[in-house]
N, C-alpha and C positions, 0 to 999 in steps of 0.2 A: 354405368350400373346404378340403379336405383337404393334407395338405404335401402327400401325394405329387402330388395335382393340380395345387399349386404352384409342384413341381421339372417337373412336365411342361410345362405350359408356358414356364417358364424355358427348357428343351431344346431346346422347338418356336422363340419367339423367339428365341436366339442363332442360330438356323438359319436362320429366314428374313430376319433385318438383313439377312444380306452381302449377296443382291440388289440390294435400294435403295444401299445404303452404296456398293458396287461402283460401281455408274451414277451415283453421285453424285459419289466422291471424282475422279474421272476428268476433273471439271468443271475444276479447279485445275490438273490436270496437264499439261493440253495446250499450252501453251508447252514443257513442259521436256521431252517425248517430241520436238517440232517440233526443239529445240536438240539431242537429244542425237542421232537418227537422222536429222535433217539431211532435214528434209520440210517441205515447204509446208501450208499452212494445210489444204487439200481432201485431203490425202494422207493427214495423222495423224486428221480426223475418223472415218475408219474403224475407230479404235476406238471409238467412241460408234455407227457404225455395225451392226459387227459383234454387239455387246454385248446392243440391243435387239431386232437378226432372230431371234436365236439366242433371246431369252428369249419371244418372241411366238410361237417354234414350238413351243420345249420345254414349256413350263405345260401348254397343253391336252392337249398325246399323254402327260406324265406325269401326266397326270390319269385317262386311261382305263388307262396301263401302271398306277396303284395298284391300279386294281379288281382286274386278273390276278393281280399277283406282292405284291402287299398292300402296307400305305403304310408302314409301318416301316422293310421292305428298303428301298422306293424313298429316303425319306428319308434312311437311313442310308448308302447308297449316293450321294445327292446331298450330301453332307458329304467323304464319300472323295474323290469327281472334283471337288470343291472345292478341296481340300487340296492334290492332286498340282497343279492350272492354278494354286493361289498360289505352289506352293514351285517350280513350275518356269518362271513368265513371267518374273521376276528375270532369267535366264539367258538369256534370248531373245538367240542371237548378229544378229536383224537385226529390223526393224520386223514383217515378215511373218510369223515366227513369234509375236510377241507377239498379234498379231492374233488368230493358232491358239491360243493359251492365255486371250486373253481371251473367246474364242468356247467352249472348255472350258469357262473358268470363268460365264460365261453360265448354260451348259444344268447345269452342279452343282447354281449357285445358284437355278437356274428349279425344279430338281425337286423344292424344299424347301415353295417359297410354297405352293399350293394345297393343297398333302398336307398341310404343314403346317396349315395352319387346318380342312382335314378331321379329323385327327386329334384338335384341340383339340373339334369337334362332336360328335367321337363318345364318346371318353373320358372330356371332363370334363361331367358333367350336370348338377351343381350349379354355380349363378350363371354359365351359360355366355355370357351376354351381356357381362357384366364380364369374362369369359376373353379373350371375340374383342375387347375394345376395347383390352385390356391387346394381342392380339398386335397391331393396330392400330398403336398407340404404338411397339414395337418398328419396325414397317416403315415409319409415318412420321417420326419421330423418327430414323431413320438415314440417310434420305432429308435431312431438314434438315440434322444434323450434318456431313454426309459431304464437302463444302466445307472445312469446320474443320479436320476431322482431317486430311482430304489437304493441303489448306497448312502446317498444321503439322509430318507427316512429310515434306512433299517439303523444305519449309524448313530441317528440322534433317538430315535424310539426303540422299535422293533419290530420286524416282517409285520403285524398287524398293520401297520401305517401302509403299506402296498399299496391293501383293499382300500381301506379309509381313503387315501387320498381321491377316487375315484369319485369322492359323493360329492362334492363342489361342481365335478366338470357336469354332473349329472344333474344337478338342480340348474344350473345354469344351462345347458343344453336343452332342458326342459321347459325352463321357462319362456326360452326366445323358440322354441321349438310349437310351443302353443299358441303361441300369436304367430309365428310367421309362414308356417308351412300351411299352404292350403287346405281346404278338407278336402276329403277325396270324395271322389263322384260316385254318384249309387249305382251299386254293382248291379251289373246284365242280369239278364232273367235268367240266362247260363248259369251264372254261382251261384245267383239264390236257389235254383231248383236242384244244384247239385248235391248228389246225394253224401254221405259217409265211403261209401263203395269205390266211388268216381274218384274222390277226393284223395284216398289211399292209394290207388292205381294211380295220379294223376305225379304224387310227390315218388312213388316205387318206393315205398314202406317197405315191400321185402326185401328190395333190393339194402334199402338202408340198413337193414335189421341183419342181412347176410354180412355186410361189408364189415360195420361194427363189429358183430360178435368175433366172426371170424380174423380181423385182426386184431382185436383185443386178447384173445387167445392164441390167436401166431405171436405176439409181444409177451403175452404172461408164461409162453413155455419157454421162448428164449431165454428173457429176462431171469428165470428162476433157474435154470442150469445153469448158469455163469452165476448167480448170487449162493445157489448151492453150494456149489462146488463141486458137485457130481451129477452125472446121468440119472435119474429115477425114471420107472413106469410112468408114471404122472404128469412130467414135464414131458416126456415123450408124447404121452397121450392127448394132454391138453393141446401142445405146436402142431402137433397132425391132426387134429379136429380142425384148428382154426387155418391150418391150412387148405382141407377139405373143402370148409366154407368158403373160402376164396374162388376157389375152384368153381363151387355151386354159384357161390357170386356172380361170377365169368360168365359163365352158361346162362342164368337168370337174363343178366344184360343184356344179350346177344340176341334175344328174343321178344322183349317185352317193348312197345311201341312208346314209352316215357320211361326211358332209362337214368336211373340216377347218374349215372355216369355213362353218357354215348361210348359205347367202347367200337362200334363199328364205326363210326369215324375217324377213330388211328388207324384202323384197317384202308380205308377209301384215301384217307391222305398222307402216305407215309413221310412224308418232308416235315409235315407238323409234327405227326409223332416223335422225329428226331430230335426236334426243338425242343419239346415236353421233356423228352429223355435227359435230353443236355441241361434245361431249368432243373428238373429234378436233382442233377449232380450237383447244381453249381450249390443249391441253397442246402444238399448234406453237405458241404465244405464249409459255403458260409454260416451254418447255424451249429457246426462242430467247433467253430471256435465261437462263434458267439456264446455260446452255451458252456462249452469247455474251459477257456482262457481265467473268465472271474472264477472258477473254481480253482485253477490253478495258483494265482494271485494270494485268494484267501487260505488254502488248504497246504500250498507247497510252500508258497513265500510268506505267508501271515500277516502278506497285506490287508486295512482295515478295509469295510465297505465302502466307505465313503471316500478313500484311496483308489479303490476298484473302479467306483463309477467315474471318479477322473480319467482313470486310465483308460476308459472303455470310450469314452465321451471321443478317442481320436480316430477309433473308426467310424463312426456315426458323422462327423462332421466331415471327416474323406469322401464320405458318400457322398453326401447331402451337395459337397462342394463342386464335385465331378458330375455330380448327372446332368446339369446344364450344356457342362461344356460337352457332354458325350451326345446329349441331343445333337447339339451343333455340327460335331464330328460325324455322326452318322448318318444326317440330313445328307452332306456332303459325300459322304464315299461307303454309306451302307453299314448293314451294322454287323460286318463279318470283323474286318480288322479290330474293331472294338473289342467284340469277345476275342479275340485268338489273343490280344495284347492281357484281356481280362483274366484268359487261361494262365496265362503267363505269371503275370503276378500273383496268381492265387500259387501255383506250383513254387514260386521263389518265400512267397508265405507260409505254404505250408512246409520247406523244407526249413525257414527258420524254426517254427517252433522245436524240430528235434533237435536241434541245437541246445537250445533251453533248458537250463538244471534250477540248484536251488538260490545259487547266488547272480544269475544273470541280472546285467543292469538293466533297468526298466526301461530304458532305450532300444531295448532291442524286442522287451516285448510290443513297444510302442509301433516298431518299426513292420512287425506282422500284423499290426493291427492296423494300420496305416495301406498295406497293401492290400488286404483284403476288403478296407470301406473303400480305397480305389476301384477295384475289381467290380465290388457291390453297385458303384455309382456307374458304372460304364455297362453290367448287367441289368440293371433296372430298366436302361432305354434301349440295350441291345437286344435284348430277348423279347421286349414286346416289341419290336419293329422287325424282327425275323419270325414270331410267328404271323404279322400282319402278314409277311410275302408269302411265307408258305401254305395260307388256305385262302379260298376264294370270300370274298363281301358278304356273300349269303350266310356263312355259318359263323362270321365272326363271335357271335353270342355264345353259339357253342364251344368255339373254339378259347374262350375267354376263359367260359367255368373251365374246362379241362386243364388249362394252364394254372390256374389256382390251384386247382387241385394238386398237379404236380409239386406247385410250390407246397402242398403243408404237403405231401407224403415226402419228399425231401426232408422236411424241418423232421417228421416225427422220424425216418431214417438214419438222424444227423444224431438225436436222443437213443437211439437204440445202440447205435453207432461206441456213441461215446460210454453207454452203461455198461455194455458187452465187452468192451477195453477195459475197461475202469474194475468192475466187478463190482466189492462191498465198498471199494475206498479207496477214494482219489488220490493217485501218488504221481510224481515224475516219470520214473517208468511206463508207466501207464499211459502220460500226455506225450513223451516221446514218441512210444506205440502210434498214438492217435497220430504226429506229426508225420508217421512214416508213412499211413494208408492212404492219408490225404493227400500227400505229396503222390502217391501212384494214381488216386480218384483224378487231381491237378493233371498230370502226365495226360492222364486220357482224355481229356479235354481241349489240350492243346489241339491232339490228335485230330478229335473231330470237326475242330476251330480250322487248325490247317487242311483240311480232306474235303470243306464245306468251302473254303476260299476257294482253291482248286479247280471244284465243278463248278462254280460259280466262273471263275474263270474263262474256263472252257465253253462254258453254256454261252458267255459275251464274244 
C-alpha cells in the first residue's frame, strides 16, 4: 500500500470515528445532562433519541446526494457541519437546543460513514480488503472506547468536553482529507440538468418527511404517558397520529419507484427479512445495556464517570477481541452456531443483570458486561455473513442499507425500551424490570438461532 493510500485512509478513519464515538460517549453522560438541565430520566434520553433518527435518515440520502455533487464535497462538507454542532452545543443556553446541535451533529457525522468507506473502494485498489478492515477498527474501536473517554472528560471537565473533544479529529481529518482524497469527477449531464422535482423524488423527501414525523410522534405519545403518569387525550392523540403516519409511510413505500426504505424487498426475500428481524433484537438488547448499565453505575451505585468508563471499557474490548476469532469460526462452520452461542450469552447476561441490587460487587457487573461484548463480537461477523447468504449478489447494496437501518431502529427501540421501564427516574427496580424483558427478548432469540440451525440442517 502506497503512503498516500495510507494518509487516505488515515483521513477517511478520523472521519468516520466521530459517529460511533459521538453515540457512544453520550452513554456516560446522561446522569450529568439530567443534573445539569434539571430533566428526568424520559426527557434527557432524547438525546440518544434524536442522535440515531437523524443518522438512520442522513446515511442513505447522503449516499445517493455523493453520486450527484461527488463524495469528496459531501465528505468534506460533512466534517464542516460537524465542526460548527461541536463547537456550538457547549453553548446550548437550554436542553432543547442541544438536542438541535446534536441532531446537527448527527447528520455531519452520518455523511461521513458510507462515503467514507465508498471512497476507501474506489481510490485505494491495492489490499483493499486490509483497507476496509483497517476503517472497521476505526468505527469499531470508537464505538468501544467512547464510554472511557466520555467518563474520563465529563470527570475531569464536564459534558461540554464530549462535543469539544471532536474538533482535533476534525481538523486533522480535514487537513489530510484535503490533500489526499481525490477530486471528484464532473458530474454527468444527468445531475447537472437535474431538476429540484427529480431531486426530491430521487432521495423520497416524503417518504422521509412521513417516517420522521410519524415516529417522532409514536416516541413523544409514549414517552409522555409513562413520564406523566397518566393517560391524557393528548398523548393518546399525538401516538395515534404518528402511528397513522407510519401507516401512510407503509403505503407511500409500496408504491413509489425510489423508496427510502425498499420495503417490498422484505416482502420478495423473507430469509433476509428474518435476519433484519433478528439484527433488530439483538442490538435492543445490546444498546439496553449499553445505554442502561452506566446509568445504573452512576444513579443506583454512585459510581464516578470516570469509574463508569472503566467499567464499561470490558465490554468494548470483549468485542473488539472476539470478532477475529468469530470471523475465523464462521469462515469454518457458518455463522448460525455463532449466533445461537451469541443468543446464549446475551440470555445468561441479561438474566445477570436482575440479579443486581445496590450493593453488588463490580465483578458481577463486569461479568454481564463481558458477556454481552462477547455476544456483540460474534454478532458483528454473524449477522453480516447470514444476511450475505440470505439474498442474492444483486441486491446486496440494498440489502446493506436495510440492515442498518434495522441496526438504529433497534438502538432507538433499546432507548424507548429503557425510558418506558425507567419512567421520570432511574432506580434498581426498574433496571431489574429491564433485566427481566431482556432476558425473555434473549429467550426468543435463542429460539430462532436454534429453528434457523435446524432448517439449515435439514436443507444440507
Amino acid at each position: 500500500m502506497s503512503v498516500r493510500s495510507r494518509w487516505l485512509m488515515i483521513s477517511v478513519g478520523l472521519g468516520i470515528l466521530l459517529n460511533p464515538l459521538n453515540s457512544s460517549m453520550v452513554a456516560v453522560a446522561i446522569p450529568s445532562l439530567q443534573n445539569v438541565f434539571q430533566l428526568d430520566f424520559t426527557s434527557v434520553s432524547w438525546i440518544i433519541f434524536s442522535f440515531y433518527i437523524a443518522s438512520a435518515i442522513t446515511q442513505p440520502v447522503m449516499g445517493k446526494a455523493s453520486d450527484l455533487f461527488g463524495r469528496r464535497k459531501i465528505f468534506i462538507a460533512g466534517l464542516v457541519v460537524s465542526f460548527f454542532a461541536s463547537l456550538l452545543a457547549p453553548l446550548s443556553p437550554s436542553f432543547g437546543w442541544l438536542i438541535v446541535f446534536r441532531i446537527v451533529q448527527s447528520i455531519g457525522t452520518s455523511m461521513m460513514v458510507g462515503i467514507g468507506m465508498a471512497i476507501v473502494r474506489i481510490h485505494i485498489t491495492e489490499k483493499q480488503a486490509t483497507a476496509l478492515s483497517v476503517l472497521s477498527i476505526f468505527l469499531s474501536g470508537a464505538a468501544a472506547i467512547g464510554p472511557f473517554i466520555g467518563g474520563l472528560l465529563i470527570h475531569w471537565w464536564s459534558w461540554p468536553a464530549i462535543f469539544l473533544i471532536n474538533i482535533p479529529f476534525i481538523f486533522a481529518s480535514l487537513l489530510f482529507a484535503w490533500k489526499t482524497i481525490p477530486k471528484d469527477e464532473p458530474s454527468t449531464s444527468a445531475a447537472r440538468s437535474m431538476s429540484f422535482r427529480k431531486w426530491v423524488d430521487l432521495i423520497d423527501a416524503l417518504g422521509i418527511l412521513l417516517f420522521t414525523v410519524g415516529l417522532v410522534a409514536l416516541l413523544v405519545g409514549l414517552l409522555s404517558v409513562k413520564s406523566s403518569g397518566h393517560i391524557s387525550l393528548g398523548n393518546v392523540t399525538v401516538g395515534l397520529i404518528g402511528l397513522a403516519l407510519l401507516g401512510v409511510f407503509i403505503r407511500h413505500e409500496l408504491k413509489v419507484t425510489s423508496p427510502f426504505i425498499p420495503l417490498r424487498t422484505f416482502a420478495k426475500y423473507p430469509a433476509m427479512t428474518w435476519v433484519n428481524v433478528e439484527f433488530m433484537l439483538v442490538n435492543v438488547l445490546y444498546y439496553s445495556l449499553f445505554f442502561g448499565v452506566p446509568s445504573y453505575l452512576q444513579m443506583v451505585r454512585h459510581v464516578s464517570e470516570f469509574q463508569t468508563g472503566i467499567l464499561m471499557l470490558s465490554l468494548g474490548l470483549c468485542s473488539l477481541v472476539t470478532s477475529p476469532i468469530a470471523g475465523r469460526w464462521i469462515d469454518k462452520s457458518g455463522p448460525r452456531p455463532a449466533l445461537l452461542v451469541s443468543a446464549m450469552l446475551m440470555t445468561l447476561g441479561s438474566m445477570w443483570l436482575v440479579t443486581l441490587n445496590q450493593t453488588s460487587p463490580v465483578i458481577s457487573v463486569c461479568l454481564a458486561l463481558a458477556a454481552f461484548g462477547i455476544s456483540n463480537g460474534l454478532n458483528n461477523v454473524g449477522m453480516q455473513a447470514a444476511l450475505f447468504q440470505s439474498c442474492p449478489k444483486e441486491i446486496i447494496g440494498v440489502a446493506s442499507g436495510l440492515f442498518n437501518t434495522s441496526r438504529y431502529l433497534g438502538t432507538i427501540l433499546s432507548s424507548l425500551l429503557i425510558s418506558i421501564v425507567m419512567g421520570g427516574k432511574f432506580n434498581i427496580e426498574g433496571f431489574q424490570a429491564l433485566g427481566i424483558i431482556l432476558t425473555v427478548i434473549a429467550l426468543s432469540l435463542v429460539h430462532i438461532s436454534r429453528r434457523r440451525e435446524s432448517e439449515q440442517l435439514q436443507e444440507s
